[in-house]
C-alpha positions as CSV (number, residue, x, y, z in Angstrom):
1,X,-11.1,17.3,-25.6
2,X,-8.0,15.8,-23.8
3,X,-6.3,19.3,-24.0
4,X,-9.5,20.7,-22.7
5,X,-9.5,18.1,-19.2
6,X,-5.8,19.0,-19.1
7,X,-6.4,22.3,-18.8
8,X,-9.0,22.1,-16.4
9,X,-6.6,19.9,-14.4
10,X,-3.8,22.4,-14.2
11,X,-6.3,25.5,-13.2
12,X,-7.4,23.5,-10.3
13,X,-4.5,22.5,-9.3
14,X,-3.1,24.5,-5.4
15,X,-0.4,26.9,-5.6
16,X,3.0,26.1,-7.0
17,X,1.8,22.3,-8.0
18,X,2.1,22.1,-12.1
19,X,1.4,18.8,-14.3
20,X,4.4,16.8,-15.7
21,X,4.7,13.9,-17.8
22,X,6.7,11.1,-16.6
23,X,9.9,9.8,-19.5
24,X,9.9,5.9,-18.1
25,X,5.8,5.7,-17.8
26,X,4.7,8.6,-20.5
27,X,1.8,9.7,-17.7
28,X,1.2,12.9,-16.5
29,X,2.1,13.8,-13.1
30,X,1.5,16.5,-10.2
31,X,4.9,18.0,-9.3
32,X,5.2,20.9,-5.9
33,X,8.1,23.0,-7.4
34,X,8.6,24.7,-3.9
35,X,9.1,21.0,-2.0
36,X,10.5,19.2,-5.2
37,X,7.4,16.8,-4.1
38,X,5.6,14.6,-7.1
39,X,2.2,12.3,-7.0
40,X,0.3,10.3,-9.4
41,X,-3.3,11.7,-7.9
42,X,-4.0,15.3,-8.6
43,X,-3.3,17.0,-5.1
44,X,-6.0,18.9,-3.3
45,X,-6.3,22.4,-1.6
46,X,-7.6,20.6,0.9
47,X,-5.8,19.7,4.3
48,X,-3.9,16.5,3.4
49,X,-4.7,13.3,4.8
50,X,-1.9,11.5,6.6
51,X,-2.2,7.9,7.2
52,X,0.6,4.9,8.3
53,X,0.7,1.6,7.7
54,X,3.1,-2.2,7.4
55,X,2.7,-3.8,4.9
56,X,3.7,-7.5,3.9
57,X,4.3,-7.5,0.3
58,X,4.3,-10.9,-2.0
59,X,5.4,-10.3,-5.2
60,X,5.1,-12.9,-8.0
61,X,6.4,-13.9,-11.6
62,X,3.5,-10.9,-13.1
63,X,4.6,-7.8,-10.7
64,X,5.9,-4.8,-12.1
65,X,9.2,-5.8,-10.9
66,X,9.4,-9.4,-9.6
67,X,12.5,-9.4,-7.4
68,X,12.6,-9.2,-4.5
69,X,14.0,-6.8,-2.3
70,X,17.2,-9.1,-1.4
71,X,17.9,-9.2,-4.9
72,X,16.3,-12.5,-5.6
73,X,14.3,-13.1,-8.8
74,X,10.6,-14.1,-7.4
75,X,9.1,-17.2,-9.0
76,X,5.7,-17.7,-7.4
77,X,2.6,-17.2,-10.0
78,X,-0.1,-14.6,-8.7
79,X,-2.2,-17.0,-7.3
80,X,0.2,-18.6,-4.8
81,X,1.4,-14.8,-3.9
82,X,-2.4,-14.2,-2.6
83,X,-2.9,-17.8,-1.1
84,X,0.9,-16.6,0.8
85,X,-0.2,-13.4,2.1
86,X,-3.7,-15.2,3.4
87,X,-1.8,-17.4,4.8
88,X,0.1,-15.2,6.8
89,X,-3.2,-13.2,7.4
90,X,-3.8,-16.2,9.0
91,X,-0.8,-16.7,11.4
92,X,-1.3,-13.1,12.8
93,X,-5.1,-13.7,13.5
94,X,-5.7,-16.9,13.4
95,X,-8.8,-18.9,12.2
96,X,-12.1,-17.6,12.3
97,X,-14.1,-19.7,15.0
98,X,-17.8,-21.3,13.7
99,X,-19.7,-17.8,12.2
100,X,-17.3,-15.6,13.8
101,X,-17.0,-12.3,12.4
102,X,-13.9,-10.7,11.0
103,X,-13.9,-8.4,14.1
104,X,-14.5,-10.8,16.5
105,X,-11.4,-13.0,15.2
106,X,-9.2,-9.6,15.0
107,X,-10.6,-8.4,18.7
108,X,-9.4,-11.9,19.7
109,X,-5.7,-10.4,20.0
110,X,-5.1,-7.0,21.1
111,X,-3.7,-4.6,18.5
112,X,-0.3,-4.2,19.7
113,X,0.1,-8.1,19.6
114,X,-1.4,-8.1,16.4
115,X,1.0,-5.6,15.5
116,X,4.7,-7.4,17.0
117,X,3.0,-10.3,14.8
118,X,2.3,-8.8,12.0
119,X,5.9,-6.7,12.1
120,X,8.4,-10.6,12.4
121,X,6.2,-11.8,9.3
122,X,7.0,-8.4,7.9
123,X,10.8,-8.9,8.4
124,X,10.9,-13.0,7.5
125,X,8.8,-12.8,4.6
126,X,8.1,-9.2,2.8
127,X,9.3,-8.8,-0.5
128,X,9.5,-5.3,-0.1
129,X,12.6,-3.5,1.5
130,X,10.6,-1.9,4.3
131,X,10.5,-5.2,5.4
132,X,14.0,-3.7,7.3
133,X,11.7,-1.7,9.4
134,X,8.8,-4.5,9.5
135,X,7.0,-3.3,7.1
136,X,6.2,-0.2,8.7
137,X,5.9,2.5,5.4
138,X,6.3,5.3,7.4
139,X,3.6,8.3,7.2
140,X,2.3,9.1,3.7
141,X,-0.7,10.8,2.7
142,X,-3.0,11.0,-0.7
143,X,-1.0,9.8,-3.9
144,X,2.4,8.8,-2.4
145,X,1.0,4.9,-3.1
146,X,-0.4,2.8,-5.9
147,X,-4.4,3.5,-5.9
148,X,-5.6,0.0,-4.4
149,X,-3.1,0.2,-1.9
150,X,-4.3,3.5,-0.6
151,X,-7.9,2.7,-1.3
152,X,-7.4,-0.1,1.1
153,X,-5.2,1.6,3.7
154,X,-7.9,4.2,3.6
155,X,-10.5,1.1,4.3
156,X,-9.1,0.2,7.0
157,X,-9.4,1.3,10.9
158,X,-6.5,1.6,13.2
159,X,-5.9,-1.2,14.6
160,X,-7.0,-3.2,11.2
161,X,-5.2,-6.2,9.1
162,X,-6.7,-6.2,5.3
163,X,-7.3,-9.1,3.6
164,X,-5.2,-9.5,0.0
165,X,-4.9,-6.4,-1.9
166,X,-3.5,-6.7,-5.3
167,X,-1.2,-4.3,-6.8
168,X,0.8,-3.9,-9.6
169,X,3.3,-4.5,-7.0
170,X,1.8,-7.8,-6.3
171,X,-0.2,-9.2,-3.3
172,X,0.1,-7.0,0.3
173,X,-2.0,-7.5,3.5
174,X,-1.7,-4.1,5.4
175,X,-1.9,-3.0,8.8
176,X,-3.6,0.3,9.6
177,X,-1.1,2.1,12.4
178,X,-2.5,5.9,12.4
């Protein structure tokens, strides 16, 4: 059966893309052999969706890898990693005012404030190394990040902040650039 679904897999797959498996993670992957590009997510013949975001990443003691970009071993549990990244949520947004709506508090600030906000905390606080380039991840499209994150990213509008996504990464808010 799991041969079968494999198969299936790899016969739908678009020119030059074949299935791997990963050594380190023992999963199969999608690898381009004319780019040299590889993906978790099966790729599609479709056109390819390109999104950007920043991202403010709080790792904690349960991540996948839980240091920090600097080098220094994180020691926050997962629950103070999400209460962190509300909290900063927070500082970029501010406080939702009586039954204020999430985007009446956002339209509050215009998006390019929002954004210079958004991109300091990025640099003073991220545990991620694209904190260097306040947060900003650059254009990426379908497969390129862990599922949630793109699920959320995806979510969003330009213009948008998310509220806590977890990851295996750890705890991100994200900001939806294109």
């Amino acid at each position: 059966m799991e041969q079968e679904q494999q198969q299936q897999q790899r016969s739908a797959l678009p020119p030059n893309w074949e299935v791997r498996t990963s050594k380190s993670r023992g999963m199969d992957y999608y690898f381009n052999r004319v780019t040299g590009e590889s993906v978790w997510e099966p790729p599609s013949a479709e056109k390819e969706v390109e999104m950007r975001a920043s991202h403010i990443l709080a790792k904690h003691i349960k991540s996948r890898n839980p240091m920090s970009w600097k080098k220094v071993p994180v020691e926050r549990t997962p629950e103070e990693a999400e209460a962190k990244v509300r909290d900063l949520r927070q500082q970029i947004i501010g406080k939702p005012e009586g039954d204020e709506t999430e985007e009446e508090l956002e339209a509050r600030i215009p998006a390019k404030e929002r954004l210079a906000r958004f991109g300091k905390l990025a640099a003073e606080e991220s545990d991620c190394s694209s904190a260097r380039h306040n947060g900003d991840l650059g254009f990426f499209g379908r497969g390129k990040m862990q599922k949630a994150f793109e699920q959320a990213v995806l979510s969003l509008k330009v213009g948008q902040i998310s509220g806590p996504v977890k990851s295996d990464s750890g705890y991100h808010i994200i900001f939806r650039t294109k």
